[in-house]
N, C-alpha and C positions, 0 to 999 in steps of 0.2 A: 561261246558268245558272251561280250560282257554287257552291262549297261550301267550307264552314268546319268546323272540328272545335273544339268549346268543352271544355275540360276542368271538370267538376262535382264540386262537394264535397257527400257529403249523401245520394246516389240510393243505394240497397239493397236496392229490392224492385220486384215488377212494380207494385205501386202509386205507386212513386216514377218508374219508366218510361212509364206514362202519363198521370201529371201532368205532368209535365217533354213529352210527345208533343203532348196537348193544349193546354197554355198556349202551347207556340211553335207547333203545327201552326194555333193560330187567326189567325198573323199573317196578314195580305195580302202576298205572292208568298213564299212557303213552297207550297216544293211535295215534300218530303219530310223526314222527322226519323224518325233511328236513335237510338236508345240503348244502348249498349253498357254495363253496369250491371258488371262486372268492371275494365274499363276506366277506367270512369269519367269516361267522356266521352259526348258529344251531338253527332253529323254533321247539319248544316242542308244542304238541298238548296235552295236560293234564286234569285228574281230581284232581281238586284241593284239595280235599277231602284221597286222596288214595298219592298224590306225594308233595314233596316240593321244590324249586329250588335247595335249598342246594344238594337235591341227586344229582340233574341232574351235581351240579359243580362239584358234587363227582366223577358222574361216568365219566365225563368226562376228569376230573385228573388223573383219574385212567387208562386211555387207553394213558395217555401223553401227553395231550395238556393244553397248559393253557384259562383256560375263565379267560377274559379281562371287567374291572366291566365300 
């Protein structure tokens, strides 16, 4: 099990914390996601084997926000 921490530009509300939960929690080997909305960050719990960061920027692009490298 790996885990990564993504810094996020964008997230502000619980609405923005379970968009960002859902779009990365539907990858295949995701097996946990934090949001930390003060922070500003997203903790991926992952099998390295089954997921790659790139999804997770993907899917995170894709619900609106931007990840900050």
């Amino acid at each position: 099990m790996e885990k990564i921490t993504l810094n996020v530009k964008g997230m502000s509300c619980s609405h923005c914390e379970r968009a960002v939960k859902n779009g990365v929690g539907e990858l295949a080997g995701v097996e946990n996601v934090t949001v930390d909305l003060p922070g500003k960050t997203v903790i991926i719990e992952y099998n390295a084997n089954q997921a790659t960061i790139e999804s997770f920027k993907s899917a995170i692009t894709e619900e609106g926000f931007e990840v900050i490298d």
